[in-house]
C-alpha positions as CSV (number, residue, x, y, z in Angstrom):
1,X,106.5,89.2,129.7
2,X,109.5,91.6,129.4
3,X,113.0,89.9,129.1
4,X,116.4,91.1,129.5
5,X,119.4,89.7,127.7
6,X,122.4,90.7,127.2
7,X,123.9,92.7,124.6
8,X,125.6,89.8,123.3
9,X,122.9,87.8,123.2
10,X,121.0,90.1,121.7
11,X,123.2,90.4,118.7
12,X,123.6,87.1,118.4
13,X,119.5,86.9,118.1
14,X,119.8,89.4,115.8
15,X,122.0,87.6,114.0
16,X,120.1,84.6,113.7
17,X,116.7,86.3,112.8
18,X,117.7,88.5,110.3
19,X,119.2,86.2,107.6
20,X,116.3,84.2,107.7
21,X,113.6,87.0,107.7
22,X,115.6,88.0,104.3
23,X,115.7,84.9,102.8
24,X,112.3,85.7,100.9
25,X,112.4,86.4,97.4
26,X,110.3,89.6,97.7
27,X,109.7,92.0,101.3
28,X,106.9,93.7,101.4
29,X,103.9,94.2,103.3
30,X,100.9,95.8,105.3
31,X,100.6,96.5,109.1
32,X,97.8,97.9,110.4
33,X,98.1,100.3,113.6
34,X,95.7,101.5,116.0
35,X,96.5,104.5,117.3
36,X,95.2,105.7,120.6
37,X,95.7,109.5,122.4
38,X,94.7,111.0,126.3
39,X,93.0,114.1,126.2
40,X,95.0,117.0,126.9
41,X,92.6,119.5,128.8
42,X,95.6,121.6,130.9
43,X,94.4,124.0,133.6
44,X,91.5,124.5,131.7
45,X,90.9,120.7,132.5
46,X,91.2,121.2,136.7
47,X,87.7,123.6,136.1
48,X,85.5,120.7,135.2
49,X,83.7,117.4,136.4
50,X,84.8,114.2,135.7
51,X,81.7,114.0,133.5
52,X,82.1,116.4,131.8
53,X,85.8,115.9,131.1
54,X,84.3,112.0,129.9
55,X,81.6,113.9,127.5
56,X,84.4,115.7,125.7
57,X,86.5,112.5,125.5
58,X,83.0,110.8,123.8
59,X,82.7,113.5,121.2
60,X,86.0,113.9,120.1
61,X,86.6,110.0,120.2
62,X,87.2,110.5,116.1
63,X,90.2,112.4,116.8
64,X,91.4,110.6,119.9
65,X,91.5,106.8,118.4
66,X,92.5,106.3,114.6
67,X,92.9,103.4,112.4
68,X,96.1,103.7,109.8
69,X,97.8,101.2,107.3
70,X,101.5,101.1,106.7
71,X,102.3,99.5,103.1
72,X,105.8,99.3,103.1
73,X,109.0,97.8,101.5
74,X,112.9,97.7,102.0
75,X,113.0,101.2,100.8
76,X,109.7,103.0,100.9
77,X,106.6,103.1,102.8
78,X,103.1,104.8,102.6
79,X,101.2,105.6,105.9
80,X,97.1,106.1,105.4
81,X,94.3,106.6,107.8
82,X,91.4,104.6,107.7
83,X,88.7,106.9,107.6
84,X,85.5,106.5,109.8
85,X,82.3,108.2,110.2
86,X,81.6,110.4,113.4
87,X,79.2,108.7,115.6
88,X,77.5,111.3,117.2
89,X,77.0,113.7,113.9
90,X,77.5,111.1,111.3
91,X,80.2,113.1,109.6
92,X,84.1,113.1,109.0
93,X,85.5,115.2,111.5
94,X,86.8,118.2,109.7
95,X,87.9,120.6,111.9
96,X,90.3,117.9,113.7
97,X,91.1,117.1,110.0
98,X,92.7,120.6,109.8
99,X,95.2,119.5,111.9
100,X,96.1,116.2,111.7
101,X,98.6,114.4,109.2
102,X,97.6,113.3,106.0
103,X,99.0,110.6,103.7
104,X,102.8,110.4,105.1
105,X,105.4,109.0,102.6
106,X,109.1,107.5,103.6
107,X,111.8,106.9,101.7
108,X,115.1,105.6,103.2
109,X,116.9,105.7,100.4
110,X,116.6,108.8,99.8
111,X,116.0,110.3,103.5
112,X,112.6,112.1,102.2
113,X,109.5,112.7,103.6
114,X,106.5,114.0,101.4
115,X,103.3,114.5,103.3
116,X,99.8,115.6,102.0
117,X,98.2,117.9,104.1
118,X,94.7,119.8,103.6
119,X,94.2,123.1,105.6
120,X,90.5,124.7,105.2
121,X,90.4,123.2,101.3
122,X,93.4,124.1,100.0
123,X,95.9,121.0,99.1
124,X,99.7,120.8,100.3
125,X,102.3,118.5,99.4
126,X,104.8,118.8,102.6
127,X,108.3,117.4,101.3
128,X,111.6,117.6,103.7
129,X,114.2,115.7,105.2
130,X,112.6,111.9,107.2
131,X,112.9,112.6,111.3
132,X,116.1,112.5,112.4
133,X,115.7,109.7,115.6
134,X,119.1,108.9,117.3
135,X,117.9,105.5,118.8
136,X,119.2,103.8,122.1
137,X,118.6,100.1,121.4
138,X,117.9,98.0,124.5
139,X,118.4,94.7,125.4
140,X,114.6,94.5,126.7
141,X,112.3,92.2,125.1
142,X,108.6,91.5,124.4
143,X,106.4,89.1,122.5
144,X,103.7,91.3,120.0
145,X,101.8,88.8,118.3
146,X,103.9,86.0,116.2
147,X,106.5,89.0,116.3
148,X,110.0,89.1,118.8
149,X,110.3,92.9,119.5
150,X,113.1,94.6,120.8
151,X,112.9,98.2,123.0
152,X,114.5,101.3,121.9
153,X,114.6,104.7,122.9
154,X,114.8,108.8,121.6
155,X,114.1,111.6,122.6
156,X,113.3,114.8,120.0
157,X,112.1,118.2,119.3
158,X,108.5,118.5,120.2
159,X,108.2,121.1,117.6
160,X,110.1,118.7,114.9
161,X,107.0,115.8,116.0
162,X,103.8,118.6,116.1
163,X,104.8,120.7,112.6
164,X,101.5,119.8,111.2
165,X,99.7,120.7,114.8
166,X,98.7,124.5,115.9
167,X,98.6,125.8,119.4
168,X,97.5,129.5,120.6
169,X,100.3,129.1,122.5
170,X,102.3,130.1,119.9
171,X,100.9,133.3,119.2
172,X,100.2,134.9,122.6
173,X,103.3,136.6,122.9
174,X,102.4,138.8,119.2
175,X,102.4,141.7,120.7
176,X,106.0,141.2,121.7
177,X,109.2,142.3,119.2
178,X,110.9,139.9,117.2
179,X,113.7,139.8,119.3
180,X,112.1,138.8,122.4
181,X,109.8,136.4,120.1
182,X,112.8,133.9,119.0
183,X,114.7,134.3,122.3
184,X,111.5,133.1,124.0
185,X,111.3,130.3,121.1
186,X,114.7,129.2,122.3
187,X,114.0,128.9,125.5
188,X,111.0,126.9,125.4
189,X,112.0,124.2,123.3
190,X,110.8,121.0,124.6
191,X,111.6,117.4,124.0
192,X,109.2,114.7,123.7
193,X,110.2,110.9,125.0
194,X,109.7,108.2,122.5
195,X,109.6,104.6,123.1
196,X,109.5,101.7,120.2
197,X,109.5,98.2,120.1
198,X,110.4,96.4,116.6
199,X,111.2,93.4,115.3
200,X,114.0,92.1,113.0
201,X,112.3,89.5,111.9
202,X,110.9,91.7,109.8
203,X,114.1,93.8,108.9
204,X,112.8,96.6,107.1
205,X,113.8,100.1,108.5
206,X,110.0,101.4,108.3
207,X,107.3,102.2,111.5
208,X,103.8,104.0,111.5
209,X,103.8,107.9,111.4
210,X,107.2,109.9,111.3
211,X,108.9,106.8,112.8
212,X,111.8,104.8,110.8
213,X,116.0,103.8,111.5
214,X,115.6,100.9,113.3
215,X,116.6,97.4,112.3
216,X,113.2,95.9,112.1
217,X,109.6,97.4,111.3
218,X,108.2,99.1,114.6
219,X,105.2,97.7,115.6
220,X,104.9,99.8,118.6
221,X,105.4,103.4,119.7
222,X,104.7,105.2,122.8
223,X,105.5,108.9,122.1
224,X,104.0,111.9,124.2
225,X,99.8,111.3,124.9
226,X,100.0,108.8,121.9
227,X,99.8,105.0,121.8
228,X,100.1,103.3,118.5
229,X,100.2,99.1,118.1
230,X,100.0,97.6,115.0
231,X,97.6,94.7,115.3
232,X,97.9,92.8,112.2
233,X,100.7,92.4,109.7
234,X,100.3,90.9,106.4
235,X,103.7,89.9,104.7
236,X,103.9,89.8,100.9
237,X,99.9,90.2,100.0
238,X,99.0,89.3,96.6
239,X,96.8,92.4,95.9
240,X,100.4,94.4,96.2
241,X,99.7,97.9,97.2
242,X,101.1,101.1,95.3
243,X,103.6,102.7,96.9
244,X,103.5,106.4,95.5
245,X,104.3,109.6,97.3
246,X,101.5,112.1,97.1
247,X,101.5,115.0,94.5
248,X,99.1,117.5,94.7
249,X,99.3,120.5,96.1
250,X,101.5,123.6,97.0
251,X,105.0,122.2,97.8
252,X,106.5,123.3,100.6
253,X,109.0,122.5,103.5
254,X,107.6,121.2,107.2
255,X,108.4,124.9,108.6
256,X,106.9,126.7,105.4
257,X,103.7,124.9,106.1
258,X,104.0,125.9,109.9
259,X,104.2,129.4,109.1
260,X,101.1,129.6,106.8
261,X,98.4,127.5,109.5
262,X,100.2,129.9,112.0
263,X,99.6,133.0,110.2
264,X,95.8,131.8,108.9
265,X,95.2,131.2,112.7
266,X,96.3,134.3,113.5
267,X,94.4,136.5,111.1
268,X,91.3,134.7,112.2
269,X,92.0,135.6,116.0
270,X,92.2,139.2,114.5
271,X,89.3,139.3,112.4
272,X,86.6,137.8,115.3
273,X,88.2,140.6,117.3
274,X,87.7,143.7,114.8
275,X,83.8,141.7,114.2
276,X,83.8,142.0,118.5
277,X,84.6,145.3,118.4
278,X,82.4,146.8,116.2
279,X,79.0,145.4,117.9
């Protein structure tokens, strides 16, 4: 059950849970998220049945519900899928892999982010600046396993969450000038709402996916169509797990990376149109 306090006793909880959480010699650990996404059909979506809208939702259950692990310490952390098998074909799913983050690395220290990323076999190293997340901390509370967690709230660039993502969207306008292109971009810049829950009795400033800057790990996150809980959290293992940021590839900056799945989606629009063309 959700609780209010108020922001004094809030603080004052804080202040109580904290210095005991960093009594330990050594803070490290691994917590394990599942993460969970609605489908996103649009108006293409209001032409079908609810079967067959539950058929799709079957076959892309891969890409829909994941399984990652955050090994994480004061400083850095390392956020890894759990690969599984596709039911229905027996095979990873590696068209949705195309498009979906890879092994995401967090330093605080530092503020960087380095991100592997495979697009249509070729290796990239994605290293920029961590998420910039100005957080609205709550007094609203919430039990999540052996774990007092604490709301807080953001809201960001949609484009700054989905870098790694491709939409046609983005290229119907190509025939339009330049001009036109990045005054439209302007426009339509969206924000997406985030909500987080985290706890400082763990007081490490880590979270699952892009998500950090809060005064406990963040055990859950509500952002967009996406769910994410962490469901078990194992503090100070004794198999310790190596924190390294990935390394090979093609480095290049979150927009730099944009640009080339952008411009590879592209060409391939053109090409199946010249093949169309020529029948």
């Amino acid at each position: 059950m959700k609780t209010l306090f108020s922001e004094f006793y809030v603080l004052l909880l804080f202040a109580i849970l904290i210095p005991i959480a960093t009594s330990a010699q050594e803070y490290e650990g691994r917590a394990y998220y599942s993460k969970k996404s609605t489908l996103q059909l649009g108006s293409f979506g209001a032409t079908m049945s609810e079967a067959q809208k539950k058929q799709i939702q079957e076959r892309l259950k891969n890409r829909l519900e994941k399984t990652f692990v955050l090994a994480f310490n004061e400083e850095e952390s390392i956020y890894k899928e759990e690969e599984k098998i596709d039911a229905i074909s027996g095979a990873t799913d590696s068209w949705g892999k195309n498009f979906s983050p890879g092994d995401l690395y967090k330093n605080i220290k530092t503020n960087e982010l380095v991100q592997d990323q495979e697009f249509y076999g070729k290796q990239f190293v994605v290293k920029d600046s961590l998420l910039q997340i100005k957080w609205i901390m709550s007094a609203e509370s919430k039990q999540i396993g052996n774990y007092m967690c604490f709301k807080a709230t953001s809201s960001v660039p949609t484009s700054d969450l989905e870098w790694y993502n491709f939409s046609w969207d983005q290229i119907r306008n190509n025939n339009s000038s330049e001009e036109s292109q990045e005054e439209e971009q302007e426009e339509e810049v969206g924000l997406t709402d985030i909500v987080a829950w985290f706890t400082p009795q763990i007081p490490v400033s880590q979270g699952p996916g892009e998500f950090w800057g809060l005064p406990g790990l963040i055990l859950e996150v509500t952002v967009g169509n996406t769910f994410m809980l962490s469901s078990k959290i194992i503090m100070n293992p004794p198999e310790k797990t190596k924190i390294e940021a990935p390394n090979k590839g093609k480095e290049l900056a979150k927009m730099e990376y944009k640009e080339i799945i952008t411009g590879k989606m592209k060409e391939m629009r053109d090409n199946r149109g010249r093949s169309r063309g020529r029948r």
